[in-house]
C-alpha positions as CSV (number, residue, x, y, z in Angstrom):
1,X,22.7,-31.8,-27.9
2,X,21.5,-29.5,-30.9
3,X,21.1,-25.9,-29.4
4,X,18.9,-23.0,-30.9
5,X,19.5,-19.4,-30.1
6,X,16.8,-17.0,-32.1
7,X,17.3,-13.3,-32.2
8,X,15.5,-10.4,-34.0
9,X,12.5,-9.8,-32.1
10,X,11.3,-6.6,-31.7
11,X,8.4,-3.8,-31.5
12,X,7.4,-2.8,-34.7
13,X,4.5,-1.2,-36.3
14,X,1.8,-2.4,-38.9
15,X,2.8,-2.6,-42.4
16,X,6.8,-3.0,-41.1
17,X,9.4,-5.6,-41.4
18,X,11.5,-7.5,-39.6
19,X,14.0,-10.7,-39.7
20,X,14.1,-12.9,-37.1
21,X,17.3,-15.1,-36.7
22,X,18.1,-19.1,-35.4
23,X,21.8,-19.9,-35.2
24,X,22.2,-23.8,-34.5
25,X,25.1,-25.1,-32.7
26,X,26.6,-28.2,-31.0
27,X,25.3,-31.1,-33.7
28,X,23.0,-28.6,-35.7
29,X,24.4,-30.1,-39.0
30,X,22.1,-33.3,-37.9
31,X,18.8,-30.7,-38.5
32,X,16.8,-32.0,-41.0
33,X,13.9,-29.7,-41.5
34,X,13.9,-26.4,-39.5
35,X,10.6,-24.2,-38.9
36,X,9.7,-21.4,-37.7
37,X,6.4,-21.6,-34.8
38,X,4.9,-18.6,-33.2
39,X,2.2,-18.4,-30.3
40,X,0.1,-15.9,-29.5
41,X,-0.8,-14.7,-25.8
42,X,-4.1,-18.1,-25.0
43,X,-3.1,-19.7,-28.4
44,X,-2.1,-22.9,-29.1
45,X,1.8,-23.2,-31.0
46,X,1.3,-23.1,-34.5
47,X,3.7,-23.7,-37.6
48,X,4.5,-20.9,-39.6
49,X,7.0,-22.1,-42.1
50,X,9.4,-24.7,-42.8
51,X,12.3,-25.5,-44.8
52,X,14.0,-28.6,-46.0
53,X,18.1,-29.1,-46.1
54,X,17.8,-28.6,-50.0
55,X,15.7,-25.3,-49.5
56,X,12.1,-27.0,-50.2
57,X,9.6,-24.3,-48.4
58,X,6.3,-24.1,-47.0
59,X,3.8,-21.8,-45.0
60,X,1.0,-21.3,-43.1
61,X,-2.0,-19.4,-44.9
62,X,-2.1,-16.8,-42.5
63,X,1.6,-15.8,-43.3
64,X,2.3,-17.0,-47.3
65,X,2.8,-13.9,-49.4
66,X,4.2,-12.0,-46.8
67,X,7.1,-14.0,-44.7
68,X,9.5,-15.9,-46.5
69,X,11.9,-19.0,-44.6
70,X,15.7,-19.5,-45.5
71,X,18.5,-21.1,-44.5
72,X,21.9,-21.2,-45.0
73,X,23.6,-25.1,-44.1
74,X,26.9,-23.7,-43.8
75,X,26.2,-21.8,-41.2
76,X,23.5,-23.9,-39.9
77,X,21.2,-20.7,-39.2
78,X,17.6,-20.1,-40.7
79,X,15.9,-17.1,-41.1
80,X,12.6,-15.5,-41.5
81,X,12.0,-12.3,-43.5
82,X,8.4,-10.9,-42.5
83,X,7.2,-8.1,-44.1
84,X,3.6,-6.4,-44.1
85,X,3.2,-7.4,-40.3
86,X,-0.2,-7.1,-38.7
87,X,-1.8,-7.0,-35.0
88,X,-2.7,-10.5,-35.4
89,X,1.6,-11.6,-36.0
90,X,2.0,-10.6,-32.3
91,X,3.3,-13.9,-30.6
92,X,6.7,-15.8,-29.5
93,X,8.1,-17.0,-32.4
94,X,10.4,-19.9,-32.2
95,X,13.0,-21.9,-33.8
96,X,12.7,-26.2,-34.3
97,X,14.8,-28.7,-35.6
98,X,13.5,-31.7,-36.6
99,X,15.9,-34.4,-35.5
100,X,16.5,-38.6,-36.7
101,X,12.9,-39.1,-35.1
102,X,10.6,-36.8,-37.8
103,X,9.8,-34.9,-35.1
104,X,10.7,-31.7,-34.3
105,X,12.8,-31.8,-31.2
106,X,14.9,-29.0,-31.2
107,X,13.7,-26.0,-29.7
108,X,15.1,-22.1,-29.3
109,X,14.0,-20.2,-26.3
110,X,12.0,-18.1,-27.9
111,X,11.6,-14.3,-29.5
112,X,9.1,-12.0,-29.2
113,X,7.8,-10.1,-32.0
114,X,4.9,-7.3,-30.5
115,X,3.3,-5.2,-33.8
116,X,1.2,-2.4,-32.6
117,X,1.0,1.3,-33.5
């Protein structure tokens, strides 16, 4: 079973930075795509960016210009570099896999990421 441990949550303030981690283990060379969600205190889970094996990228409105997805297949670990962080990026963010079904069905436990002054 493919595990996902994220790290690199923290406080930070408007306008700063910060890189969140997601190490995959036990299988994670399986991971197709890998995606970053978030969800915000009554929100529903939303994508913020993906990433295909060969490095293909995408992102939510919300985010593009200012977060930016990698990953390294080696090492099986993703990233997400998010700079210019407002209020409104305040939320769990978490790490998927998507598995042999399309879906994604790998899951981290989740980081939190508070920006407020």
């Amino acid at each position: 079973q493919v595990q996902l441990v994220e790290s690199g949550g923290d406080l930070v303030q408007p306008g700063g930075s910060l890189k969140l981690s997601c190490a995959a283990s036990l299988g994670g060379s399986r991971i197709a795509n890998m995606a970053w969600f978030r969800q915000a205190p009554g929100k529903q889970r939303e994508v913020v960016a993906q990433i295909s094996r060969s490095a293909v990228s995408s992102y939510a409105a919300a985010v593009k210009g200012r977060f930016t997805i990698s990953r390294d297949n080696s090492r099986n670990t993703v990233w997400l570099q998010m700079n210019s962080l407002k209020p409104d990026d305040t939320a769990v963010y978490y790490c998927s896999g998507q598995g042999g079904s399309g879906q994604y069905d790998y899951w981290g436990q989740g980081t939190q990421v508070t920006v407020s002054s």
